[in-house]
N, C-alpha and C positions, 0 to 999 in steps of 0.2 A: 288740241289734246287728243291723245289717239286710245285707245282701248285695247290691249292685247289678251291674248288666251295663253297661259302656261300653264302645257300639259307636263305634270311631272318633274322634277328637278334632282338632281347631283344632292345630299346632304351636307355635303364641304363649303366649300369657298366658293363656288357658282351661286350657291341656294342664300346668300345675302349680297354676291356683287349684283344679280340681275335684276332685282326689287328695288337695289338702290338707283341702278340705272337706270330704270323703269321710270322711276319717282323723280331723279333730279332733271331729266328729258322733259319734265311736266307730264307725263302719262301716266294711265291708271293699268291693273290688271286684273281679271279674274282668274283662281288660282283653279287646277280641277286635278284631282288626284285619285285613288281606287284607297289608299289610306293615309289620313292623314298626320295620324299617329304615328306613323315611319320617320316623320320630320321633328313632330314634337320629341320623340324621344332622345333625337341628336340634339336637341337645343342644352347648353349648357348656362348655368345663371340664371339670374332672374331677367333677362330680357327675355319680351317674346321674340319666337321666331320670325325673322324675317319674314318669310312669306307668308305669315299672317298679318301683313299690311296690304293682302290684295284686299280690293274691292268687292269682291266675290270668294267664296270658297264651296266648288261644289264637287259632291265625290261622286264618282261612278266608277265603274270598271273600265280602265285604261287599258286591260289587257285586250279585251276584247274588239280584234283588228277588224274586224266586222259590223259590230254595232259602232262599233266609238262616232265615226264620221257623221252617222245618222244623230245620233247623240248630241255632237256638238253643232250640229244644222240646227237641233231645237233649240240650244242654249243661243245660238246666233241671231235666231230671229227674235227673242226678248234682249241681248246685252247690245246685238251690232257687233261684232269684233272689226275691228281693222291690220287684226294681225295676229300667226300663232306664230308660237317657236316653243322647243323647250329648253332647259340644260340636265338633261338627262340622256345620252346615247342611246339605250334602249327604245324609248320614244321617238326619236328622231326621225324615222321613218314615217309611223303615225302623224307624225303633226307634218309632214310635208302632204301626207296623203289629206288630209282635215281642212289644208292652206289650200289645195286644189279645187277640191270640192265645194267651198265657199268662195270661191273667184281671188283668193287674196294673195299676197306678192308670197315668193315660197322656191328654193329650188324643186326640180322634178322631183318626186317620190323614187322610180326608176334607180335615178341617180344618187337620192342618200341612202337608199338602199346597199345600192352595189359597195359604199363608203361605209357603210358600218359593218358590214359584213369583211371577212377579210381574204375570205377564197374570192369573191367577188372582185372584189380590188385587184388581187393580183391578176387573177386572168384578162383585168381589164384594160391592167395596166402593160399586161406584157402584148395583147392584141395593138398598143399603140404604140409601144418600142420604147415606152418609159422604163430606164432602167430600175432592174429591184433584183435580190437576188434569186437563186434558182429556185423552185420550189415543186412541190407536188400536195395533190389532194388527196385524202386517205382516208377509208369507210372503214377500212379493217386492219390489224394487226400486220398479217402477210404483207399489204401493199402499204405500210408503212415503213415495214421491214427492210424491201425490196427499194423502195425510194429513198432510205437512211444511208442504204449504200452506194444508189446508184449517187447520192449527192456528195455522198463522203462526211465521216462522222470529225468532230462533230457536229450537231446539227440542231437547229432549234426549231421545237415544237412549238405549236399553239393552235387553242380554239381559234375556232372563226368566228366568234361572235359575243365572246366574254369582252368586258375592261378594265383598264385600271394596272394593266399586265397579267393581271390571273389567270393561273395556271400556264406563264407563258415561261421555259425555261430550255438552256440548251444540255442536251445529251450527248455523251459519247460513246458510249455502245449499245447494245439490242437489251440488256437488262433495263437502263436508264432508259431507254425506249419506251419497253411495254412499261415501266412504272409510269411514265409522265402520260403516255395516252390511256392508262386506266383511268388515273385522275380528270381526265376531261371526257370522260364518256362517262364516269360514274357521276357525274352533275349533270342531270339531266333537267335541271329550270334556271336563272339563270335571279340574279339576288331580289328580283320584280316579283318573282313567281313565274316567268315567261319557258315556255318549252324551248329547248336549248338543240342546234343541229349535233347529230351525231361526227361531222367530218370532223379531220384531224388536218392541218397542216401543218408540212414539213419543209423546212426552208435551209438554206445555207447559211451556213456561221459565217456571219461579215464582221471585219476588222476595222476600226477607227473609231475615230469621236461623233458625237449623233448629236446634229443641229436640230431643231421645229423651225419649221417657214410659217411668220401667220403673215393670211392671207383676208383680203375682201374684193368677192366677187361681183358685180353688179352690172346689169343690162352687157356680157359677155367681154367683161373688161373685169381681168386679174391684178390688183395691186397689191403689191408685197411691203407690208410693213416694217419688215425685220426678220432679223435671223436671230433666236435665241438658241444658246449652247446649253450641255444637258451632262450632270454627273449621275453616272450610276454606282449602285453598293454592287458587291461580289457577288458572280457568279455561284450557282448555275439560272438566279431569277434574276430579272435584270429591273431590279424597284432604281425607282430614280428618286436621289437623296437629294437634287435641287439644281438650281438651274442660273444664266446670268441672260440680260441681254444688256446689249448688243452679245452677240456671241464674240469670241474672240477669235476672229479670223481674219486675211486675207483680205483685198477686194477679189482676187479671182474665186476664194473659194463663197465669198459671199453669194459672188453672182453665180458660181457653178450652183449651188445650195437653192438659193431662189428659182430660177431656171427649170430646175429640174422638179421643183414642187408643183409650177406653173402648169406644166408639162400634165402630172397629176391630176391637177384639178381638173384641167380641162379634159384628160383624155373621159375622165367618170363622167362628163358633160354637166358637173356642177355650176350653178348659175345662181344668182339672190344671195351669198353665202359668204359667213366669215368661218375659215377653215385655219386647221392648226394640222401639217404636213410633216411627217416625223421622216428627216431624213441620215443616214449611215455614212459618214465622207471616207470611203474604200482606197487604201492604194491606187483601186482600177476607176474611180470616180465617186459621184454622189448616187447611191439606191435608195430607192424611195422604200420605209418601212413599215409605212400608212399614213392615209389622209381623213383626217377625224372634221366632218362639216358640220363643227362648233366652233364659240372660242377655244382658247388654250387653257387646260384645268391649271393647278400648283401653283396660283395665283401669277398666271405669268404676263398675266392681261395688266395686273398693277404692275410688275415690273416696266410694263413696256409706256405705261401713263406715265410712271415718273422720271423716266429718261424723253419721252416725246412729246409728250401730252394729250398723246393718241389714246382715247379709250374705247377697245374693242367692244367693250363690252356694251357701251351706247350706242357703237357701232352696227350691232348684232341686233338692237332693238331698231335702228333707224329701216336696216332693210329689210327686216320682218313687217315693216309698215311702208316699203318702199318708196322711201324717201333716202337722198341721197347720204351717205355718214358724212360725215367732216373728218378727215385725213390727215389733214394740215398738222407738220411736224413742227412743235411750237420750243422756244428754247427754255429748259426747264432747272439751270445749274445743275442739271443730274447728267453725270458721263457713263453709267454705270449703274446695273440693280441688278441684285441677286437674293435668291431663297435657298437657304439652305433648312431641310428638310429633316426633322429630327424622328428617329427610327429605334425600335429597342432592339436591345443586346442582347443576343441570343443567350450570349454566356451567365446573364442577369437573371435569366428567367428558369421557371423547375424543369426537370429532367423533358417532361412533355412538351416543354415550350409556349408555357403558357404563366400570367402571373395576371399581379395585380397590382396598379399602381398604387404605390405611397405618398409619393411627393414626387418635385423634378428641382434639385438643388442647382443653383447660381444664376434662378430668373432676375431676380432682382440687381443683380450687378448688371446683368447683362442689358436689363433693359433700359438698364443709365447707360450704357455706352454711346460715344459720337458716332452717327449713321447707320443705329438702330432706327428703322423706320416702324418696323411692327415685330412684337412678339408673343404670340399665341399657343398656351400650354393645354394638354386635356389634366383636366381637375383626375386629382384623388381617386381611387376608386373604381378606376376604368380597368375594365377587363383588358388584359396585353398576350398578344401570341405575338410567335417571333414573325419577321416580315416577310413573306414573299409576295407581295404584290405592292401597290399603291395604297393602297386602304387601311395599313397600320400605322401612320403615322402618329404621335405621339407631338408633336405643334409644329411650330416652324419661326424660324426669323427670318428679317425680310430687312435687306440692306442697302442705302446706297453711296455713291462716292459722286465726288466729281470730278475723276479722272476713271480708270480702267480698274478699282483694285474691289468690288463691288464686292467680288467672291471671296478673295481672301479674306473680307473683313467677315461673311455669313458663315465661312465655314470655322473661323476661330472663335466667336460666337456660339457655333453649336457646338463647338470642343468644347465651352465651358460650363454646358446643361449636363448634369445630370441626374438621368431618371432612377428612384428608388421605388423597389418592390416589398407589398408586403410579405413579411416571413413566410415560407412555409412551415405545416407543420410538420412534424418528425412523426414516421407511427411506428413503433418500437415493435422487433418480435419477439 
């Protein structure tokens, strides 16, 4: 039985799949957070939160990239770890720098640095001839200006260091410009409390459908588990409203898609790691769009368990403890899984874009439906703004077949949710 340390976690769908993977592997963990109140407040129902089945819960300041390491040496010498990780991006860093320092299995720090970062990635990616599209980095308005055009509008912006898509949107002229790069210079911490880099990047608008590669790396041997395909809602944010795997492609474009995430991985020099590689399949080839060295968020680690039998997610605990994962694609009558991602209606919601959930009308039909696998609503009561990132979601269903039709069946499914708001009031003059 192994003991692990989880620094920080994702409040979604990671912060109860990794506790359970933790726990059915036979292993225990100690949980370590700066608050832990962040997670109780997302807990919905009366079950406790997940990650109040660690072993341990101890809080300190996780922001602190300086002390934390020394931090966790004192907790190491009374728990023993055998392994950190977290599922929190923001972290990721830290716990690789933490895994270093106590001699434990871990990619370089170096390395998920340059991966979570996303100026970092590209330059890293373009110094190795991994395709991605053109880009530039930008401190200020003028040379953002100046690279909108040399790129050709138009053009998609983004931090280099937010997630989830936030604030990540494309523009087409210099007004849409300075709006979207106000918006990520005027978030100066980032949803941790963390100080946030001032750069701007500026990238090329690419055309086609956007695969994820998930990947496990180990002792410098990259195996590609799959290709999963990716719906997005309307422009100009690019939220992703759900996703199928197997993706529906090709074998050429399978293996173009794999290929070139490999490519990724290895150029950041990631090693010990299960990574989720978002790639763009372009007229001119596949560009890589980033490489996140985690699992796959949007539940897409269960999509790929009940088509393979492959779980990343134990996977991701095995070589955090460096021990080999199990791979082995086993035959599970599933051809087919998909999520489809349920999102509120701008047109639903008050003039600000903001409401308040009532109810979510046709769960119950829905979740007697054949090859409903899971459906997941937020209760009553939840504060609603309109979408532009990953983080508004409103639930999700989760479906599968046993032929190819996984998505048609999630997305007619979430055709028949839906979400009411409570009234506004009227204020007469």
């Amino acid at each position: 039985m192994g003991h692990l340390l989880v620094v920080e976690s994702w409040v979604g769908a990671m912060s109860g799949l990794l506790p359970r993977a933790i726990h059915e592997a036979g292993h225990e963990f100690t949980f370590l957070t700066r608050d832990l109140h962040h997670y109780l407040r997302a807990t919905s129902g009366a079950a406790p939160h997940p990650l109040l089945s660690a072993r341990n819960i101890v809080t300190t300041e996780t922001n602190d990239a300086a002390e934390l390491p020394a931090a966790v040496e004192r907790l190491h010498e009374v728990f023993a770890f055998d392994g950190v990780l977290s599922a929190c991006d923001y972290y990721l860093p830290a716990t690789a720098r933490i895994a270093a320092r106590l001699g434990l299995p871990a990619p370089a720090p170096e390395a998920v640095e340059a991966a979570c970062r996303k100026d970092l990635t590209r330059l890293r990616l373009a110094d190795a001839g991994v395709p991605g599209p053109r880009f530039a980095l930008c401190a200020d308005r003028a040379r953002a200006r100046a690279a909108a055009r040399e790129i050709g509008y138009p053009v998609v912006v983004k931090p280099v260091d937010l997630c989830a898509g936030m604030l990540v949107r494309v523009v087409h002229d210099e007004v849409e410009l300075a709006r979207a790069q106000r918006a990520i210079t005027d978030l100066t911490v980032n949803a941790r409390g963390q100080r946030r880099a001032p750069v701007v990047l500026i990238e090329e608008y690419l055309t086609g459908p956007e695969v994820s590669v998930e990947t496990v790396t180990r002792a410098g041997h990259t195996h590609v588990v799959g290709v999963t395909d990716k719906s997005l809602g309307a422009e100009p944010t690019f939220v992703e409203t759900g996703h199928m795997f197997p993706a529906a492609l090709d074998p050429d474009g399978m293996r173009a898609a794999a290929d070139t995430a490999v490519r990724a991985v290895e150029a950041l020099g990631l090693d010990h790691v299960v990574a989720h590689t978002e790639i763009r399949l372009t007229p001119g080839g596949p560009r890589t769009i980033e490489v996140n060295p985690r699992p796959a968020g949007n539940r897409i680690t269960e999509l790929i368990r009940h088509v393979t039998g492959v779980d990343l997610v134990v996977a991701c605990v095995d070589v955090a403890l460096g021990r080999r994962p199990d791979l082995t694609v086993r035959e599970t009558g599933v051809g087919s899984a998909a999520i489809g991602l349920l999102l509120p209606d701008e047109r639903d919601l008050s003039a600000d874009g903001t409401g308040t959930l009532a109810g979510i009308d046709g769960a119950d039909a829905v979740r007697g439906e054949p090859g409903v696998v899971e459906l997941t609503l937020a209760e009553p009561g939840r504060a609603v703004r309109a979408a532009t990132s990953n983080n508004e979601y409103l639930g999700h269903v989760l479906t599968a077949s046993r032929g190819a039709g996984a998505r048609e069946s999630a997305e007619r499914m979430l055709g028949r949710l839906r979400p009411r708001y409570a009234a506004v009031s009227a204020v007469s003059g």
